[in-house]
C-alpha positions in Angstrom: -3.8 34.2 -44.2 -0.8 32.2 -44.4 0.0 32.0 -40.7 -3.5 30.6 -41.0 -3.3 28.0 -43.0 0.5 27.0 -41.5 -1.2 26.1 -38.4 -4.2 24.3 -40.1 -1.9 22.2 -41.7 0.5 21.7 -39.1 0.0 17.9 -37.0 -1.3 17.8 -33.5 1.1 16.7 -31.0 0.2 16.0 -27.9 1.3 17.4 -24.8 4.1 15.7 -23.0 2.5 16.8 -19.5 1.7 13.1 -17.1 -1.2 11.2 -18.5 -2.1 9.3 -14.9 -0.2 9.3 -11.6 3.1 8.3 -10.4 3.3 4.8 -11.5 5.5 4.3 -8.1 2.2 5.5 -6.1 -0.1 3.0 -8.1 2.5 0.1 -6.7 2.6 1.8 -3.1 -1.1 1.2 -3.4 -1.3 -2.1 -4.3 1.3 -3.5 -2.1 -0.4 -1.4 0.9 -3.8 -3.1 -0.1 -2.5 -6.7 -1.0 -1.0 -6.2 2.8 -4.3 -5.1 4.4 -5.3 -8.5 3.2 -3.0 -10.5 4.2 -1.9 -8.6 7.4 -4.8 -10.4 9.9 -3.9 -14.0 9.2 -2.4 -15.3 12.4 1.5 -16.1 11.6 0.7 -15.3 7.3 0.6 -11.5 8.8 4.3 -11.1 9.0 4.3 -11.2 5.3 1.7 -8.4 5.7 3.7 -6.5 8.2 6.8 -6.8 5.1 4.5 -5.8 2.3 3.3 -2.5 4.7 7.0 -2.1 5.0 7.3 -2.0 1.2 4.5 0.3 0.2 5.4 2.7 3.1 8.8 2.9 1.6 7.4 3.1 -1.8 4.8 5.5 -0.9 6.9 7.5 0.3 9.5 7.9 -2.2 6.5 8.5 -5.0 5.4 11.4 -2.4 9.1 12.7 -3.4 8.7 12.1 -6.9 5.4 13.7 -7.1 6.9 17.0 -5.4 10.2 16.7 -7.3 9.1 16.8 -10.6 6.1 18.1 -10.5 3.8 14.4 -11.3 0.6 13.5 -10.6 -0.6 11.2 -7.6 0.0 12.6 -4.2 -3.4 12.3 -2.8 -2.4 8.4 -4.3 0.7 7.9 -2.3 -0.6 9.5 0.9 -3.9 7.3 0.3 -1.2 3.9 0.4 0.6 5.5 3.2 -2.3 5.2 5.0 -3.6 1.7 3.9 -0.2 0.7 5.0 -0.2 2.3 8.6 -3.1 0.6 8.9 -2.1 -3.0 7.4 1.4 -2.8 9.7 -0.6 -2.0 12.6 -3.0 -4.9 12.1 -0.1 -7.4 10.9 1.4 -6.5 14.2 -1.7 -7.3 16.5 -2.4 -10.2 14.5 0.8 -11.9 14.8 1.3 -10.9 18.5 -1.9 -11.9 19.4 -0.9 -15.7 17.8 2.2 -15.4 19.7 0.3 -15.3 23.2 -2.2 -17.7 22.1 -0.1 -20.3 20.9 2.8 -19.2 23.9 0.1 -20.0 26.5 -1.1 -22.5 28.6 -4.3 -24.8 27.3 -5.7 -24.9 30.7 -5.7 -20.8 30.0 -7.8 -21.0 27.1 -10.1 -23.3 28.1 -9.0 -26.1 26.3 -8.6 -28.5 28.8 -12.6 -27.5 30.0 -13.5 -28.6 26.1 -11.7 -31.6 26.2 -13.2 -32.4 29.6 -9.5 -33.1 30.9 
């Protein structure tokens, strides 16, 4: 009876294990999404093609972090690895793709057909 009652009376404490995920793959994810939208703006994606650059180094570093000590939020960081493939891949098409249009001729993109030149 008196073990009893020393563990009725003893406080709760709660358990030290991680309450969410990594907070390193919460940023991974939100620098890889805040890059998905800003990647496809003509000439503004190279700020996108940066941020993918940052949440693939952050997502990939939380990825280490999760399997180094044993945290929560891999499926996180390999969800922002992939948001951030995907924004560098866009950021690159988009800004290339501004690159030849601005880089070429008007009479090439019908410009000078518009005009009536």
């Amino acid at each position: 009876m008196g073990a009893m009652s020393d563990a009725a009376h003893r406080p709760h404490r709660p358990s030290r294990g991680p309450a969410g995920p990594n907070p390193m793959a919460t940023a991974a994810m939100v620098v890889a999404v805040l890059s998905l939208l800003i990647a496809w703006l003509p000439l503004i994606g190279v700020l996108g093609i940066l941020g993918a650059i940052t949440a693939v180094v952050l997502g990939v570093l939380a990825l280490r972090r999760v399997r180094a000590r044993g945290l929560r939020g891999r499926g996180l960081a390999w969800g922002a690895l992939a948001v951030a493939v995907l924004a560098l891949l866009l950021g690159l098409s988009s800004t290339i793709a501004a690159f030849i249009v601005l880089n070429a001729p008007d009479e090439a993109l019908g410009v000078a057909v518009v005009l009536g030149l």
